[in-house]
C-alpha positions, -999 to 999 in steps of 0.1 A, spaced: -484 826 563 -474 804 535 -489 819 505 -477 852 519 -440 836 519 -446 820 486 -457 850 471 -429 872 484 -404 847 471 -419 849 435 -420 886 437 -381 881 432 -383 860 400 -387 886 380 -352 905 389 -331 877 387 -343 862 354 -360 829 368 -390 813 361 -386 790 395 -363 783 423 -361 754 444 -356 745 480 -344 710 496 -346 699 526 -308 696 537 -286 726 543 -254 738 533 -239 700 550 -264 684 540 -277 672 569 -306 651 577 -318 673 610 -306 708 605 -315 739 621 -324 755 589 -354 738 579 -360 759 544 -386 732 532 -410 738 564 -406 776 561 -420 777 524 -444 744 525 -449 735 560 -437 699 555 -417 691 588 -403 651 571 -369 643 566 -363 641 527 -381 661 499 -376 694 479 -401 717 470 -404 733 432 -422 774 435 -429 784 398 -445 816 386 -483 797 388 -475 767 405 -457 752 436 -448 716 436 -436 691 465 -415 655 457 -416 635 483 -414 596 488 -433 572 494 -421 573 536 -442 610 535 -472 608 506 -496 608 534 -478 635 558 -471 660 532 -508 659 520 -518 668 554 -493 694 558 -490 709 525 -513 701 508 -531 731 506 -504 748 491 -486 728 467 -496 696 443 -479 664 458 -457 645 438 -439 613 440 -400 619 440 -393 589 413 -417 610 393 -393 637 386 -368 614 370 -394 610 343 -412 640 337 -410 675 322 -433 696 345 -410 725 344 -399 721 308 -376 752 291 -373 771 325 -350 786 340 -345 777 377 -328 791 406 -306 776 428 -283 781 460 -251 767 451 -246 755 484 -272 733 487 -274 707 458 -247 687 443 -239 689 406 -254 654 406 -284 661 419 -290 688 392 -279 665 367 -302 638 380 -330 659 382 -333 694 365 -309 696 335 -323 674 310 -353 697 306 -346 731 323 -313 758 324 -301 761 358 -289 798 372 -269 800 405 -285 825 431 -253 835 454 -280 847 482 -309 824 495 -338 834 488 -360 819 517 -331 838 540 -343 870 526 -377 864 535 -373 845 564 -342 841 588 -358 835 622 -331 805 628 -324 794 663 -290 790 665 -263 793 689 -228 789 687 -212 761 710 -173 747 709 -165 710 697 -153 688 719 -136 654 714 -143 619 721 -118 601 746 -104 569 734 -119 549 759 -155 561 740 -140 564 705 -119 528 704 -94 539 683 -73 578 685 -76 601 661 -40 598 647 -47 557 639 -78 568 617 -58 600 602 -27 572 592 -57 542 580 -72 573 557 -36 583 545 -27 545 534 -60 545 516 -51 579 497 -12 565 490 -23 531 476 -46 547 454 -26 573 443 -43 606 453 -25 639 470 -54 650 486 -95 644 499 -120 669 507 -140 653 535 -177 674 529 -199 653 548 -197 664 588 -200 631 602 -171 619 583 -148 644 600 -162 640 631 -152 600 627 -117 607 616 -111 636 645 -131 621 669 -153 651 677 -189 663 682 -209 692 685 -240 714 694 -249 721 656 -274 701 646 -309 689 667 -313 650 670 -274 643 661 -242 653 684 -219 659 643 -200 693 641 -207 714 614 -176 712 593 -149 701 563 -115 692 563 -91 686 533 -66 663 537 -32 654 521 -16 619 517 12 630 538 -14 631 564 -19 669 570 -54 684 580 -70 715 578 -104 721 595 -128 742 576 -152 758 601 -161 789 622 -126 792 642 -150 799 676 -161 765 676 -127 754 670 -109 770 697 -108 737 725 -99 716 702 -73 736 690 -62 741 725 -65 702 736 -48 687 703 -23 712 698 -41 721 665 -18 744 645 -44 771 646 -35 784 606 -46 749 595 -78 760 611 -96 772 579 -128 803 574 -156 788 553 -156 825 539 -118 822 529 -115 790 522 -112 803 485 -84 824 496 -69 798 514 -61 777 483 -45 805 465 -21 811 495 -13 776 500 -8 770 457 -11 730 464 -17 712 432 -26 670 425 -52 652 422 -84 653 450 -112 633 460 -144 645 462 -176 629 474 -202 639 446 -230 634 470 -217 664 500 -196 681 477 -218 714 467 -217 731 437 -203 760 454 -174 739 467 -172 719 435 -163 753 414 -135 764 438 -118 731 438 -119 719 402 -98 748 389 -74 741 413 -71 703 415 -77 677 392 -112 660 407 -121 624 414 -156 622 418 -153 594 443 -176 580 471 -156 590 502 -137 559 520 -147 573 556 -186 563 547 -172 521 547 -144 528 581 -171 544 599 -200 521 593 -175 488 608 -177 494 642 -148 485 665 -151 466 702 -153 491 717 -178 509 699 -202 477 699 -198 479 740 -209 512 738 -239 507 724 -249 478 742 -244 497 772 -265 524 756 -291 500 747 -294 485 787 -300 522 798 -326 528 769 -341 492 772 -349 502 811 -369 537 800 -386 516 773 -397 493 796 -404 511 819 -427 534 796 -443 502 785 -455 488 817 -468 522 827 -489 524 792 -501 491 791 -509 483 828 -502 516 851 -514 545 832 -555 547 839 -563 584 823 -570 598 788 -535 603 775 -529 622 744 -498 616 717 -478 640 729 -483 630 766 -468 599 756 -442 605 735 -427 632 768 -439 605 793 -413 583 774 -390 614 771 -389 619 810 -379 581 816 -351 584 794 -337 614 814 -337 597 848 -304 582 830 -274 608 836 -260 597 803 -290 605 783 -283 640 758 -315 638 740 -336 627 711 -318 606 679 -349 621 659 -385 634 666 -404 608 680 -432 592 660 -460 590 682 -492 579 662 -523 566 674 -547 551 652 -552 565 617 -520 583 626 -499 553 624 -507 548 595 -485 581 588 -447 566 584 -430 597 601 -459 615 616 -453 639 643 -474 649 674 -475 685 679 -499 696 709 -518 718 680 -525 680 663 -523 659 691 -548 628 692 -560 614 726 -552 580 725 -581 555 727 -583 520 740 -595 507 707 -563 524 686 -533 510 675 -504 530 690 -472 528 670 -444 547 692 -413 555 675 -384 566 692 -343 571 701 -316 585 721 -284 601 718 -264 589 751 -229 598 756 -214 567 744 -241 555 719 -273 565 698 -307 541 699 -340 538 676 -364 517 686 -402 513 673 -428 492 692 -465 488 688 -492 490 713 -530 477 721 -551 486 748 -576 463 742 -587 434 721 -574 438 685 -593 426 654 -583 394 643 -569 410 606 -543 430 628 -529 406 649 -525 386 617 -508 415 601 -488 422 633 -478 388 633 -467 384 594 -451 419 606 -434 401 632 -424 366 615 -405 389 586 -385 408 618 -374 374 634 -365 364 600 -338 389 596 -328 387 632 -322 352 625 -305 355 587 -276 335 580 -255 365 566 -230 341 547 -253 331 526 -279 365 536 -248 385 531 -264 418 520 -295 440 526 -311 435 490 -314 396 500 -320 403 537 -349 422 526 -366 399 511 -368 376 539 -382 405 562 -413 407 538 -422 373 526 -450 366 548 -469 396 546 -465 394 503 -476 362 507 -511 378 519 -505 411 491 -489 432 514 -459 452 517 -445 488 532 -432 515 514 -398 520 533 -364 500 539 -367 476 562 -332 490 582 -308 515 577 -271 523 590 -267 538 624 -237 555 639 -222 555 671 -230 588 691 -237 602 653 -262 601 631 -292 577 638 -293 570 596 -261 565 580 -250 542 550 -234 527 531 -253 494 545 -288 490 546 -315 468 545 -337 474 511 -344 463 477 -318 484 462 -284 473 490 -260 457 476 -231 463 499 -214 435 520 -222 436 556 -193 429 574 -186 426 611 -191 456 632 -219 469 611 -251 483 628 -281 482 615 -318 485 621 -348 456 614 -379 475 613 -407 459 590 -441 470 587 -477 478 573 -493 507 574 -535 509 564 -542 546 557 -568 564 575 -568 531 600 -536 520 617 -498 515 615 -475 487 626 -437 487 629 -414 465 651 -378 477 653 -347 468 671 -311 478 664 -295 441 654 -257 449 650 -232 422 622 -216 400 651 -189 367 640 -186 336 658 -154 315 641 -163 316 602 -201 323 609 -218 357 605 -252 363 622 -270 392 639 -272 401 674 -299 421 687 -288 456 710 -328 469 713 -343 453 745 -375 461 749 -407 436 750 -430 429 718 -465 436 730 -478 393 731 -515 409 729 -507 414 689 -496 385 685 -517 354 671 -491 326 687 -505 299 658 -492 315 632 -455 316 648 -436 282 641 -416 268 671 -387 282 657 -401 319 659 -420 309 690 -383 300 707 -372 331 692 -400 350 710 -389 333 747 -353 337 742 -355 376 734 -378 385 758 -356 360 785 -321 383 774 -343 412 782 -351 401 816 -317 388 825 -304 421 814 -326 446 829 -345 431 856 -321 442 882 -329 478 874 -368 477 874 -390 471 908 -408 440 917 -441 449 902 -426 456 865 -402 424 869 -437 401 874 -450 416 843 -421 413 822 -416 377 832 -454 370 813 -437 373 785 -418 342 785 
């Protein structure tokens, strides 16, 4: 099926005067879960970030380093597997020209990637479309988030985005990534699996008018509930023609890294551009109070199915389970909650060897029975009406070697370090990070991810601009979410990961982190004399907040085991 696809894609090179074309993972709003997964319909790959390169001989696939292991496995067979980084620095597809859809890559990325060695050609039709456009989508309204979810109306954020705009001096901002609008309006959609963001745009003016730039269906309640004057409501398709009616001139931000090329070229001959990151990414990452409540409500709910899951793995369960029974065994405890949606992302399910896979997935086709001798790694999140969780814990079923509780332990000692960071001193993710892996470098080990990223509220699961990584530099500042999710992964043996969502919280002139995950660390991993009575205190206190928070919703039988852990 994938050569046959591959092959019909290349029999279109010759017609439109290309030597290649290239397909990324995102779509048109560059979204990390979209229903248009382009990548898996020419490769196969099913991860989250990567692009693949078809030439007239050869077929290439950048990935990194989260999905070297996973995109062998899937795609291996079809395409030569190559570090992302690697394209930075290397001339594979020297003097070619390669096609494009202008919707789907930034002039940055191009310029990062393609132009110093290759002509680019726009393609105004996808080509994957015309070979394949089996898409399951269906078209559902927006709605909006009440206050008493959202913390703070609509207008307030329009008027905070408008003083930013007037202080800087700029008539106008064209909001291109979906999350961002959905912040500012306080809305959410149907359009995308794993995340509740409406597909859409909006431009903006300093005088604080909006016009939403979507498919006027979907717009129709909102237009309704906020009085919306439906001719701001804006056609993707004439969005071009839009412009030329409305002849507004100035200057206009744009965010290089969700502004397409296709967008870029209609609004650079009519404004004068900023290139600027958008100010929405920094408002949107500071939770307010309300917010923050939100989510620890959302984390009590998801704290009882993840315990609840837990004790029936580790003591209940008595039969041959396979990965996917477990990942929907976990699925059908969060859905006893009324205020559960559904996943924040696929789960990662991996037993054994498959752990060692950073974001491996469990299909029934692939699906490993779990053994009492494996290492289960169980990656997971929800999307509840008032929050969004990710949470990864690690299992045993039986005595573990010595080497992996000491690696689960070293795992373990670098989470409790940044759970415990002072962040005025700690006050960023590049020198968080190095906390989080101290102990396991100390043995010549490390992971080849982050060690958190951004979360959203009722939004995306990943969002920035703070993180936790070698490369972070921003502030974190009070309100911010993040996760702490260290690791080690041995290939072709196991994989360990132990995260919790910590959130930036301030206590007079001190900043520390608070933990919103509650779930118990499985004490069978853990070799207790490497833990100093600091992390050992650590260690009773979380596992104490758990109790006193979820105990009353769990039966007498789970309540005695959970209070073995402390």
């Amino acid at each position: 099926m994938i050569n046959k696809r591959i092959n019909l894609l290349r029999k279109k090179f010759k017609s439109l005067d290309i030597d290649g074309y290239i397909i990324p993972k995102n779509d048109n709003f560059f979204s990390e879960y979209s229903k248009k997964d382009r990548l898996k319909v020419i490769s196969n790959f099913t991860g989250s970030a990567g692009f693949a390169v078809i030439l007239k001989n050869k077929n290439y696939l950048f990935v990194d380093g989260r999905y070297s292991i996973q995109a062998k496995i899937e795609s291996g067979k079809f395409f030569k597997i190559v570090p992302y980084e690697k394209i930075l620095n290397c001339a594979l597809f020297k003097n070619l020209t390669i096609g494009i859809d202008p919707t789907l890559f930034t002039s940055k990325q191009i310029s990062n990637f393609f132009l110093k060695y290759n002509n680019v050609k726009e393609i105004e039709v996808n080509l994957i479309d015309t070979i394949f456009n089996k898409y399951l989508i269906k078209t559902k309204p927006f709605f909006s988030l009440d206050k008493s979810i959202a913390g703070e109306g609509h207008k307030d954020k329009i008027r905070r985005v408008s003083s930013i705009l007037k202080k800087d001096k700029i008539n106008y901002i064209f909001i291109t990534a979906p999350e961002n609008v959905a912040w500012l309006l306080n809305i959410r959609g149907h359009d995308n699996p794993n995340s509740p963001i409406p597909n859409c745009r909006l431009l903006m003016s300093a005088d604080k008018k909006i016009f939403l730039i979507c498919e006027i269906n979907k717009a129709k309640k909102l237009i309704r509930e906020r009085k919306i004057i439906q001719k701001r409501v804006i056609n993707p398709k004439k969005f071009n023609l839009f412009l030329d009616r409305l002849k507004i001139k100035g200057n206009i931000i744009t965010d290089s890294r969700t502004c397409s090329i296709f967008y870029e070229n209609i609004i650079k001959n009519r404004f004068k551009m900023i290139s600027k990151e958008d100010p929405i990414y920094l408002l949107k990452s500071i939770k307010n109070p309300t917010e923050i409540n939100n989510m620890i409500s959302s984390h009590i709910i998801d704290g009882v199915a993840l315990t609840k899951f837990i004790y029936w793995i580790k003591i209940l369960n008595n039969k041959r389970i396979s990965e996917v029974d477990a990942q929907n065994k976990l699925e059908k405890f969060r859905k006893k909650s009324k205020d559960y949606l559904f996943p924040s992302f696929n789960t990662i399910a991996g037993a054994g060897k498959n752990g060692a896979i950073i974001h491996y997935r469990a299909r029934k086709e692939n699906t490993k029975t779990i053994n009492k001798k494996d290492i289960f790694l169980c990656d997971s999140g929800g999307q509840y009406k008032y929050g969004t969780t990710d949470v990864t814990r690690t299992f045993c079923f039986s005595n573990p070697k010595k080497n992996i509780k000491n690696i689960f332990t070293k795992v373990l000692k670098g989470h409790i370090a940044v759970a415990t960071s002072n962040l005025n001193t700690h006050f960023n993710g590049k020198l968080i990070d190095i906390r989080a892996r101290k102990y396991l470098k100390k043995s010549g080990l490390d992971y080849a991810h982050g060690t958190g990223h951004g979360v959203g509220f009722f939004s995306n699961v990943h969002e920035g601009p703070q993180a936790i990584s070698k490369f972070n530099s921003i502030r974190l500042k009070q309100g911010m979410i993040l996760s702490n999710e260290p690791g080690f992964y041995k290939k072709g043996e196991f994989g360990i990961r132990i995260e919790n969502l910590i959130y930036v919280k301030k206590y007079g002139k001190k900043l520390f982190f608070e933990n919103l995950t509650l779930a118990p660390i499985d004490k069978e991993l853990i070799n207790f004399k490497l833990l100093s009575q600091h992390e050992q205190n650590y260690l009773f206190n979380y596992h104490l907040n758990i109790y006193s928070k979820l105990s009353k919703y769990l039966n007498k039988n789970e309540k005695k085991w959970l209070t073995s852990f402390f």
